[in-house]
C-alpha positions as CSV (number, residue, x, y, z in Angstrom):
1,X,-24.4,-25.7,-39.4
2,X,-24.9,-27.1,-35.7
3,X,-27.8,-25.1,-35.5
4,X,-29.5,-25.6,-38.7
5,X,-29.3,-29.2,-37.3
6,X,-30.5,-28.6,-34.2
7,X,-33.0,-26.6,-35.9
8,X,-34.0,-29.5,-38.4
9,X,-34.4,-32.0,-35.3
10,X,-36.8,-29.4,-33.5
11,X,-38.8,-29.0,-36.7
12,X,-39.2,-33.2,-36.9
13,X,-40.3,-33.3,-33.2
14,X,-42.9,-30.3,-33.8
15,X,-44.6,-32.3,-36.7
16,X,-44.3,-36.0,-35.2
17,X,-46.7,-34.0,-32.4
18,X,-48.9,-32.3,-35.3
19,X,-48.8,-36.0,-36.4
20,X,-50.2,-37.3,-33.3
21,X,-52.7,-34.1,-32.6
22,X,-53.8,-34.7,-36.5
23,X,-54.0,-31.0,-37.0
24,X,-54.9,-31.2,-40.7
25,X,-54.1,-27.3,-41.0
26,X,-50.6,-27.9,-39.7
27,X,-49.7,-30.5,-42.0
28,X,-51.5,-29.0,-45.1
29,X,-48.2,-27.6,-47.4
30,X,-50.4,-24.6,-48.6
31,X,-51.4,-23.7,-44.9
32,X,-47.7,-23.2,-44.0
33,X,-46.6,-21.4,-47.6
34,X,-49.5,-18.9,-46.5
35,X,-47.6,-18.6,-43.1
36,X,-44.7,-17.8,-44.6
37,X,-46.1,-15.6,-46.9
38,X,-47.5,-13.6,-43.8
39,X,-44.5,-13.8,-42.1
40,X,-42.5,-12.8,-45.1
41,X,-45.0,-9.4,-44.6
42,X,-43.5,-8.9,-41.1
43,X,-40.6,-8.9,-42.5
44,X,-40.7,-6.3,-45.0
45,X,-42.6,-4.5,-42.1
46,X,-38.9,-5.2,-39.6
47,X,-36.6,-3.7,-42.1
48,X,-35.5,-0.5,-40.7
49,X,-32.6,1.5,-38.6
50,X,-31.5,-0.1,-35.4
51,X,-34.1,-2.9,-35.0
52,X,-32.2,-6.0,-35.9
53,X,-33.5,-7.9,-32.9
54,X,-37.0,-7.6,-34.6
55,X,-35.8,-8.2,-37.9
56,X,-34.0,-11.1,-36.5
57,X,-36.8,-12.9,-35.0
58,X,-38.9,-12.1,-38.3
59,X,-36.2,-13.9,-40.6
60,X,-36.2,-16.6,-37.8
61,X,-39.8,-17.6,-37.8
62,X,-40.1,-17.0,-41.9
63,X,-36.7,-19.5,-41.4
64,X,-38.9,-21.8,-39.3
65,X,-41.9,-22.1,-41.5
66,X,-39.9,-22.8,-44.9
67,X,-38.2,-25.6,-42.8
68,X,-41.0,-26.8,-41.7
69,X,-42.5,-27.0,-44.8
70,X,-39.5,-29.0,-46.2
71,X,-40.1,-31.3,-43.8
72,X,-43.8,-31.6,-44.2
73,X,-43.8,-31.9,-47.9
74,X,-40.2,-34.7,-47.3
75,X,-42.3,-36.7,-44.8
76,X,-45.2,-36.6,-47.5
77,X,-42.4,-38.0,-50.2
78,X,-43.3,-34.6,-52.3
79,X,-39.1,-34.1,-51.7
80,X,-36.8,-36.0,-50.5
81,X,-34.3,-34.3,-47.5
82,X,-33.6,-30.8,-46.2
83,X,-29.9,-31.8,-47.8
84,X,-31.2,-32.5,-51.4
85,X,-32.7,-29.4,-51.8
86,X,-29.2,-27.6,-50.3
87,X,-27.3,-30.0,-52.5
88,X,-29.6,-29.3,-55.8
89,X,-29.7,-25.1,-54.9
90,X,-25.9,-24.9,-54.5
91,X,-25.8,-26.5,-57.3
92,X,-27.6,-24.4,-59.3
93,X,-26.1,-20.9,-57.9
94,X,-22.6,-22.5,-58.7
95,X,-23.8,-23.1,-62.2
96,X,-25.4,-19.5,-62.5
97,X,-22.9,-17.4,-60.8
98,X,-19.5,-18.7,-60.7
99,X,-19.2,-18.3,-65.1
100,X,-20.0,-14.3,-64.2
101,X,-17.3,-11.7,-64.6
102,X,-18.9,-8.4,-63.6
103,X,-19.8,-7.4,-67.0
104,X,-22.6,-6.7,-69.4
105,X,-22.3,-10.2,-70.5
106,X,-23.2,-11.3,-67.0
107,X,-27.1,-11.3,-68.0
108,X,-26.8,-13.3,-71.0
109,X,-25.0,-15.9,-69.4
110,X,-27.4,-16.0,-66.4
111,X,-30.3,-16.1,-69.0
112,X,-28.8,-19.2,-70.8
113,X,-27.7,-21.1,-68.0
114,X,-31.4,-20.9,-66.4
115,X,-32.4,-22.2,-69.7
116,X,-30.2,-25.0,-70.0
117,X,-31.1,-25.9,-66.3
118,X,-35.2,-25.5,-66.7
119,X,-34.8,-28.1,-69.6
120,X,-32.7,-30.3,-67.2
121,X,-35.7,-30.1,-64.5
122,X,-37.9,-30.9,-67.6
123,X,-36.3,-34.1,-68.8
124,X,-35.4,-35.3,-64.9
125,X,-39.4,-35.0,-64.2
126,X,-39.7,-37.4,-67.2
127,X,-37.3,-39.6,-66.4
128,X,-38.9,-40.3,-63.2
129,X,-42.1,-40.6,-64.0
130,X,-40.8,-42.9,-66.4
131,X,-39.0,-44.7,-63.5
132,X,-42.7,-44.6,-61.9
133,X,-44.6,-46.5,-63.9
């Protein structure tokens, strides 16, 4: 986790600087999902025998553009912090996966939990822009 932090504070000092250069590319959201998109490519192209220090630095930068992007889209008040989005994801793995038993029944139970939680998403939307007007 010290690195992820390390990692996060690196990522805010790299886009204060965008800031500052007012590289429109660099602080466009759909700029950087491309990027990671592209880097996502490299690696699918990494995955293979004996080359994890390539497969490594692939994951890293694909790593350092979704961060990024967090960050971007956070200081833009699309999200709010890196931590929300861990807190809500864990949240919703725990929801999906810890019910499972290793059985046939396993798919239904994923099925109708990601139900259940797309209407939750639904009615939270709602509720804030409720809150927003």
């Amino acid at each position: 986790m010290k690195n992820l932090k390390r990692t996060i504070d690196l990522v805010s000092k790299k886009c204060d600087l965008d800031i500052s250069r007012e590289d429109k590319d660099l602080m466009n959201p759909y700029w950087l999902l491309d990027a990671i998109v592209q880097e996502a490519q490299e690696v699918k192209e990494e995955i293979k025998p004996n080359n994890s220090p390539h497969l490594e630095d692939e994951l890293g930068d694909m790593l350092w553009g979704w961060i990024t992007l967090v960050e971007k889209l956070k200081r833009q008040r699309f999200v709010g912090t890196h931590e929300d989005i861990f807190k809500r994801m864990l949240k919703k793995y725990q929801e999906r996966i810890e019910p499972l038993d290793g059985t046939i029944k396993d798919y239904k139970s994923w099925k109708e939990v990601k139900e259940r939680q797309k209407q939750n998403l639904i009615e939270e939307c709602v509720s804030n822009t409720i809150k927003n007007l």
